[in-house]
N, C-alpha and C positions, 0 to 999 in steps of 0.2 A: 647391789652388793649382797643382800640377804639371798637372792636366787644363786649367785655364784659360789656363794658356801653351799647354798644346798644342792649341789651339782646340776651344772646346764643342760645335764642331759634331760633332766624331769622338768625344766621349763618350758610355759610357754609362752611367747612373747604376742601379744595387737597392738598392732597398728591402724593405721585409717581404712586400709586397702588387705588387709590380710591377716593371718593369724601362721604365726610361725612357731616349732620345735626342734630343736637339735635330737632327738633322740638316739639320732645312728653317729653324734660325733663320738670319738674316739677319746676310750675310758682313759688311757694318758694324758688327754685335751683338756679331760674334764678336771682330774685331779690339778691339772698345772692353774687354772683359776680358779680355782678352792682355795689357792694359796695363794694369787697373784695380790700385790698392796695396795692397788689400784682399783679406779671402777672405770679405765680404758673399756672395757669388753663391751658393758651398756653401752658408752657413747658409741661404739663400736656396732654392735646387734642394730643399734635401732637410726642408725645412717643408714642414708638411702647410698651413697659415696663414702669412700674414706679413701685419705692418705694417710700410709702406714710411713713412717721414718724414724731412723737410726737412736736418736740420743738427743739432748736439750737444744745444741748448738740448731739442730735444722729444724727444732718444734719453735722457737724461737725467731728463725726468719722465715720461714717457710708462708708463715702465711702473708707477709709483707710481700714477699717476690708472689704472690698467688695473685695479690689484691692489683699492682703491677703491670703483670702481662693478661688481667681479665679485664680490669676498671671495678671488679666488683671484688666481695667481701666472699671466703667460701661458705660460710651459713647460709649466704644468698642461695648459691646452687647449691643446696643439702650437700654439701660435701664437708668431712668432719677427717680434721688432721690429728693422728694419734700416733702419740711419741712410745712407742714399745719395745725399740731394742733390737738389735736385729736377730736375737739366738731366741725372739719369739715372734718372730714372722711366721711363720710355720701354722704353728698356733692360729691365730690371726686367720690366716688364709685356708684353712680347715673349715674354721665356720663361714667361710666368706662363699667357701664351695656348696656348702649347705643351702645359703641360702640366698644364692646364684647374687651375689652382690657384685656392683664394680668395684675393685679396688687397684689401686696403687701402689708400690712400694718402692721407696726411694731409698737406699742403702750404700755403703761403700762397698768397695773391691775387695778391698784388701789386699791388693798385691797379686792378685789370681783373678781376671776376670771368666775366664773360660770356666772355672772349677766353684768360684764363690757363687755365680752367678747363674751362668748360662747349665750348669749341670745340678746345682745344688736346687734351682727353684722348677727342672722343668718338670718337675708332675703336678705344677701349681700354675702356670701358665694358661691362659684360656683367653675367649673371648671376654670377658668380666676382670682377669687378673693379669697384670702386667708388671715386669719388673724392670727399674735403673738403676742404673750405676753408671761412674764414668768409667767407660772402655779402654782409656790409657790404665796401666800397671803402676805408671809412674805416681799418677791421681789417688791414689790410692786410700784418701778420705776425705770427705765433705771439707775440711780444712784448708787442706793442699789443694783441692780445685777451686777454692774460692780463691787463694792464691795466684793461682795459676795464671788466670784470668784478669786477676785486680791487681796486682802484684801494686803498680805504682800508686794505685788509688791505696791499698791498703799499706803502705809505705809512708804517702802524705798524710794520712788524718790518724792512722791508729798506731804510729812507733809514737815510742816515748825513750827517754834516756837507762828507763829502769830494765827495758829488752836488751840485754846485753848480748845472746845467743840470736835477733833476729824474730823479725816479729812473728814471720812464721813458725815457729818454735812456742811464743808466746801463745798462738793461737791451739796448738797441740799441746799443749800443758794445761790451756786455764780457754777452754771449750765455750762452755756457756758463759763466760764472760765477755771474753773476746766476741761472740754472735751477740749478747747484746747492745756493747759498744759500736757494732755495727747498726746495729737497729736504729740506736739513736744519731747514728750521722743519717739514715735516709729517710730518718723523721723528723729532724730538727727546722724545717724549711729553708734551708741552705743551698739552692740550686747548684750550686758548686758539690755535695754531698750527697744530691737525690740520687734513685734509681736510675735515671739515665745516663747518669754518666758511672755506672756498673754495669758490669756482663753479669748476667746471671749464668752459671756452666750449664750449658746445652742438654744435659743429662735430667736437669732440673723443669727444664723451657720445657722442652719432652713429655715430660712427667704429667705436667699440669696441663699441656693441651690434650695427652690422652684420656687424662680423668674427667674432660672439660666436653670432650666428643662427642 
C-alpha cells in the first residue's frame, strides 16, 4: 500500500527467483493506483498467476468452480483471483506485460462481443494474457449465463415468493447476494445441490484450464 502511494513506478519488488521494477509502466498507470482503495495490485505484482474478474458475484464463486474442475485450491497452484472491475483491466494487464506474467481475465460482453472484447483487449493478448467472455450477445453478464445454463437448478433452490419479477431479475439486482446463496447450496453437502449437478458456463471451464496449462 505505502509503495503504491509512493508511485510503482519507483518500486522495486523480490522475490525468491528475481528482483522486479515497473519503471517504464505508464504515468496514467501509476497515478490510477495512487488512488486505487485497495491493495489488489500487491496481491497482484507478487502472484506467480492471477485471475482478473468482473465484480463480487464472480470473486465469490470463482474460486469454488476452480477448486471443482482442478480437485485442488488456487493458492495451491500460485494462482491469485482479483476482483478489479472490468474499466481496470487495462491497468491490470500493463504491469502483467511488464512483467511477462500469466494472466487471465474473465469478464462480461456486454452485449457486443466483437467490440468489448475481441477489439477492445487485442493489444493485451499474448502468450501470458488471455481473455473470456461468453460469446453469445444474448449472455451478456456473468448472471444471465449462469442462468442460462442452470435455469432449472436455479429455479428449484434459489426462488422464493419475495422474486416477484423472476429470479433472474433477482440475481441482476442483488449480485453478490444471489452468488453467495449459491455458494452455499454447493457447500452445504447436499448432493442434490453440489457442483455436479451445475454447468459451470464453458467460458469459465475455459478460463481456468488456460490459467491451469
Amino acid at each position: 500500500m505505502i509503495a503504491s502511494r509512493l508511485d510503482l513506478k519507483n518500486a522495486i519488488f523480490f522475490s525468491e527467483n528475481r528482483i522486479m521494477n515497473l519503471n517504464e509502466l505508464k504515468i496514467e498507470t501509476a497515478k490510477f493506483f495512487k488512488k486505487a482503495p485497495d491493495n489488489n495490485v500487491l496481491n497482484f505484482i507478487l502472484s506467480k498467476k492471477a485471475i482478473l474478474v468482473e465484480g463480487d458475484a464472480e470473486y465469490i464463486l470463482l474460486n469454488e468452480f476452480y477448486n471443482y474442475l482442478t480437485g485442488d485450491e488456487p493458492y495451491n497452484n500460485n494462482v491469485s483471483i482479483i476482483s478489479c472491475g472490468g474499466k481496470t483491466f487495462k491497468r491490470y494487464l500493463e504491469i502483467a506485460k511488464l512483467l511477462n506474467k500469466k494472466v487471465v481475465v474473465i469478464t462480461d460482453n456486454d452485449h457486443d462481443y466483437e467490440n468489448n472484447i475481441t477489439k477492445t483487449y487485442s493489444d493485451f493478448r499474448s502468450d501470458n494474457v488471455e481473455i473470456f467472455a461468453d460469446k453469445d450477445n444474448l449472455n451478456h453478464t456473468f448472471e444471465v449465463s449462469l442462468y442460462k445454463y442452470n435455469g432449472s437448478f436455479i429455479d428449484s433452490y434459489l426462488a422464493n415468493a419475495s422474486m416477484t419479477n423472476g429470479v433472474q431479475s433477482y440475481m441482476l439486482n442483488n449480485k453478490a447476494e444471489s452468488a453467495f446463496r449459491l455458494l452455499c447450496l454447493f457447500t452445504d453437502e447436499n448432493p442434490d445441490t453440489n457442483l455436479e449437478k451445475f454447468k459451470i458456463p464453458p467460458y469459465i471451464e475455459e478460463a481456468i484450464q488456460w490459467i491451469t496449462g
